[in-house]
C-alpha positions in Angstrom: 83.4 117.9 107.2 87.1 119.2 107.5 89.8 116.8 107.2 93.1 118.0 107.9 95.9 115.5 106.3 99.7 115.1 108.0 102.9 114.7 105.9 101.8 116.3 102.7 105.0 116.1 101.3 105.3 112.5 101.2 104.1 109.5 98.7 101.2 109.0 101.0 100.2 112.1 102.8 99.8 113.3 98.8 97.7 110.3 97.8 95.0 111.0 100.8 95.3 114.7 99.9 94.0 114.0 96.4 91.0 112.0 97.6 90.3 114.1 100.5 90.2 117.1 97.6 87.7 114.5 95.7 85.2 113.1 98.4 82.6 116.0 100.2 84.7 116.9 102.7 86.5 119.8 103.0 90.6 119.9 103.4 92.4 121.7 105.9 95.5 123.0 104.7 97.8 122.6 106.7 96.8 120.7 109.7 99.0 122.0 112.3 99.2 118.9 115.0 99.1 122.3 118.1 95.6 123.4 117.2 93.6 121.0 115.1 90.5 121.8 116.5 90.6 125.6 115.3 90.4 123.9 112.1 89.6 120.1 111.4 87.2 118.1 112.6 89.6 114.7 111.9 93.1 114.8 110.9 94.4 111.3 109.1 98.2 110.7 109.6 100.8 108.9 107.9 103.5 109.9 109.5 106.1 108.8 111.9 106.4 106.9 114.8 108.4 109.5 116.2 105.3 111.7 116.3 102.1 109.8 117.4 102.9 110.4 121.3 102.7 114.6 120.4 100.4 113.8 118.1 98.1 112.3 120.5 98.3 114.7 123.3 97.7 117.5 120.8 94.4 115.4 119.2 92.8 114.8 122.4 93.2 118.3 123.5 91.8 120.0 120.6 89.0 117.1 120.3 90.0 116.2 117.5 88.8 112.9 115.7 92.0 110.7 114.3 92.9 108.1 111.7 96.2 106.5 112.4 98.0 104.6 110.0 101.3 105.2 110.9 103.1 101.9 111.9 105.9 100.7 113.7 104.4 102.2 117.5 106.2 101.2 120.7 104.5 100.2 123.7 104.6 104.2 124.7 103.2 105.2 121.8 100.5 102.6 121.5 99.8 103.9 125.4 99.2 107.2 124.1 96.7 106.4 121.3 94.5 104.3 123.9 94.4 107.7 126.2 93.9 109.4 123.6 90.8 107.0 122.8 89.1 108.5 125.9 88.6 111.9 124.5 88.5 111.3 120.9 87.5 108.9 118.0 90.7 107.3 116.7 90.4 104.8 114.0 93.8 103.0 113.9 94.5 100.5 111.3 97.7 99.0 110.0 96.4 99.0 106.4 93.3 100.8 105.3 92.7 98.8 102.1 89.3 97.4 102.4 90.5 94.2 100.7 93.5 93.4 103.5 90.6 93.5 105.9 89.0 91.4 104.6 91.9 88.7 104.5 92.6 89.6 108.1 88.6 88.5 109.0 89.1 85.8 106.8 92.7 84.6 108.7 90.7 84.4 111.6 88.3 82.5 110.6 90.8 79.8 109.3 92.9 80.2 112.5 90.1 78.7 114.4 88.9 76.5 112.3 93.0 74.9 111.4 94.1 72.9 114.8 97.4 75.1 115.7 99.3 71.5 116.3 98.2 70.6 112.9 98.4 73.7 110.3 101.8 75.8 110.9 101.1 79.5 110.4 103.4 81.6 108.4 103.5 84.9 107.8 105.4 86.1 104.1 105.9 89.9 102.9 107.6 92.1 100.8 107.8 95.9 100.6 109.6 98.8 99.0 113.4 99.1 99.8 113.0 102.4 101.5 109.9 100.9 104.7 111.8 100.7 107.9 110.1 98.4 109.8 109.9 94.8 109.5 107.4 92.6 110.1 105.1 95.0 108.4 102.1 96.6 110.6 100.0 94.7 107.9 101.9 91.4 108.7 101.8 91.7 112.2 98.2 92.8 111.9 97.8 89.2 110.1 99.5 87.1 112.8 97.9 88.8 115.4 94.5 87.6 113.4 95.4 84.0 113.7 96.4 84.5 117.9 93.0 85.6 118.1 91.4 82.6 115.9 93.2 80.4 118.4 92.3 82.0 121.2 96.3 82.7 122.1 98.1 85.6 123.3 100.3 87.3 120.2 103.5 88.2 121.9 103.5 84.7 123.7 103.6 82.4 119.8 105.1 85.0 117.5 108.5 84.0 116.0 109.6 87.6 114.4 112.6 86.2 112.6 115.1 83.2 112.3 118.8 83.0 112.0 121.5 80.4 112.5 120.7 77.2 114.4 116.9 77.4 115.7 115.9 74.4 116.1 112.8 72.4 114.9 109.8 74.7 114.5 107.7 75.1 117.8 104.2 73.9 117.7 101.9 76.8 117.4 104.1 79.6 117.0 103.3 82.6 114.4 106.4 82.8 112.0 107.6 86.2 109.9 109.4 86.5 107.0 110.4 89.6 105.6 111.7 90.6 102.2 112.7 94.2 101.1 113.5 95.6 97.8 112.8 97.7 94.5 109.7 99.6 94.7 107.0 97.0 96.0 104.1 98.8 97.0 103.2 95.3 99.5 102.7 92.0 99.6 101.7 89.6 102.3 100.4 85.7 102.1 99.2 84.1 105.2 100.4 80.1 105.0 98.4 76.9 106.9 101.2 74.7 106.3 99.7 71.1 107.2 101.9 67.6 106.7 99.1 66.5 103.8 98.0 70.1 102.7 98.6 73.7 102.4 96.8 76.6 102.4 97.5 80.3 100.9 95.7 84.0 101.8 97.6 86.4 99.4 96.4 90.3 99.2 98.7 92.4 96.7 98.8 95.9 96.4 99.4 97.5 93.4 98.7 101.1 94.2 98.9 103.1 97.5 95.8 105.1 96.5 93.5 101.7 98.0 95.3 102.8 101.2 94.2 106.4 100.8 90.5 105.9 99.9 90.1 103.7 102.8 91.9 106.2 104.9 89.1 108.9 103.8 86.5 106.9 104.0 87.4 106.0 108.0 87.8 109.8 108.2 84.1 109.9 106.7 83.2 107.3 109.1 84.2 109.6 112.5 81.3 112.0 112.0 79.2 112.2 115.1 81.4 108.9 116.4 81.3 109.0 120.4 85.2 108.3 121.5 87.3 104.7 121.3 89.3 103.6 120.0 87.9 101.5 116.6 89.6 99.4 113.7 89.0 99.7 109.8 87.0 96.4 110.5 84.3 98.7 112.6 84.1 101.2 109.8 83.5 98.2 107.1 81.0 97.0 109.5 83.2 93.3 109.5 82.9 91.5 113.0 86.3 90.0 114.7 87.7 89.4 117.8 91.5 90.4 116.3 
C-alpha cells in the first residue's frame, strides 16, 4: 500500500512519517495534494483548515482514499469532505488515539444512562500554547458524544464558553472549558456533575506518536474500502451512534 503523508515539516506530519516508514506500507514522498492518484493510494493529513476544501476536490478526483485529522473545519469545509465521501474513502477523526475512542464510546454510554436534568455535563481541556482552536476537535468530539447519548441535537445544548454575568446553568446544556499553555500534548475529562455525586472520564496524552499510529493504522484500514465517509470508531470496529 502507498501512503502519501501531508505537512512533513511539522511535529505531526513527521510523527506519521516515521510510522508510515515502520508499518508495510509504502511512503510516498511527497504527496502532492494535484495528483495523488499517480502516486498514493491514501494520503493522511494534518494539516490546515485552510486546506481541506482543495484538498478534497483534489482527493476525490484522483480517487484517492483520505484520513483527516485536521480540526477546526467550517461548515464549508465539513461540506466538502462529505462530497468528497461519494467518491472516496475518508476516515475523519478528531483524535486517532485508540484510547480517546474509547472514552468517547464510553461518554455515550453514560450520557444515556445519566438523566440530562440530573447529571450536568462538562467538558475540561488543556493543550499546548501554540493550538489555535478552542474547544479542541477532541472536546467537541466528546460533547457531541453525550448529544448523541441523550438523543439531542449538539449545536442546540452546547455552551462553548462563559464570560461575565450568565446566569444560572441551563438544564441540559453541554459546557466547554478551555485552558492553553506550555507544551501540553492534551488533556480532556468529561464531568457528570450530579447534586449527590460526580463522575470523571479523563484520557491524557503524553505523546503525539498514539495519534500517528492510529492515523496509520486508519490508513491500513482504507484498503479495498468502498467510499463514505467513516470514523476511527469504524476502523476499531466500536459501535456508536456519535
Amino acid at each position: 500500500m502507498r501512503i502519501g503523508v501531508t505537512g512533513l515539516t511539522g511535529r505531526m506530519g513527521r510523527l506519521v512519517a516515521e510510522e508510515v516508514d515502520a508499518s508495510s506500507a509504502t511512503r510516498v514522498e511527497p504527496a502532492p495534494p494535484k495528483t495523488p492518484s499517480a502516486q498514493c493510494d491514501v494520503v493522511i493529513d494534518f494539516t490546515h483548515a485552510s486546506t481541506v476544501q482543495s484538498h478534497a476536490a483534489s482527493f476525490a478526483e484522483g480517487g484517492c482514499a483520505w484520513v483527516l485529522g485536521t480540526t477546526g473545519l467550517s461548515e464549508a469545509d465539513q461540506a466538502a469532505v462529505q462530497a468528497a465521501s461519494a467518491l472516496i474513502p475518508i476516515v475523519q477523526a478528531a483524535n486517532f488515539s485508540p484510547g480517546v475512542n474509547l472514552v468517547l464510546a464510553l461518554a455515550e454510554r453514560l450520557a444515556r444512562a445519566l438523566p440530562a436534568d440530573e447529571y450536568d455535563a462538562e467538558v475540561l481541556e488543556m493543550h499546548h500554547r501554540q493550538k489555535v482552536d478552542a474547544p479542541s476537535g477532541t472536546a467537541l468530539a466528546m460533547g457531541r458524544a453525550v448529544a448523541a447519548g441523550r438523543s439531542v441535537r449538539f449545536d442546540d445544548v452546547a455552551i462553548p464558553g462563559r464570560d461575565g454575568h450568565t446566569g444560572p446553568r441551563a438544564t441540559g446544556g453541554i459546557g466547554f472549558a478551555a485552558l492553553r499553555g506550555g507544551q501540553v500534548v492534551g488533556e480532556h475529562t468529561l464531568l457528570f456533575a450530579a447534586g449527590d455525586e460526580q463522575i470523571a472520564l479523563t484520557h491524557r496524552a503524553f505523546d503525539r506518536r498514539a495519534f500517528a499510529r492510529g492515523a496509520v493504522r486508519a490508513a491500513l484500514w482504507t484498503a479495498g474500502r468502498e467510499p463514505g465517509l467513516y470514523s476511527m470508531m469504524d476502523v476499531l470496529g466500536m459501535e456508536t451512534t456519535a
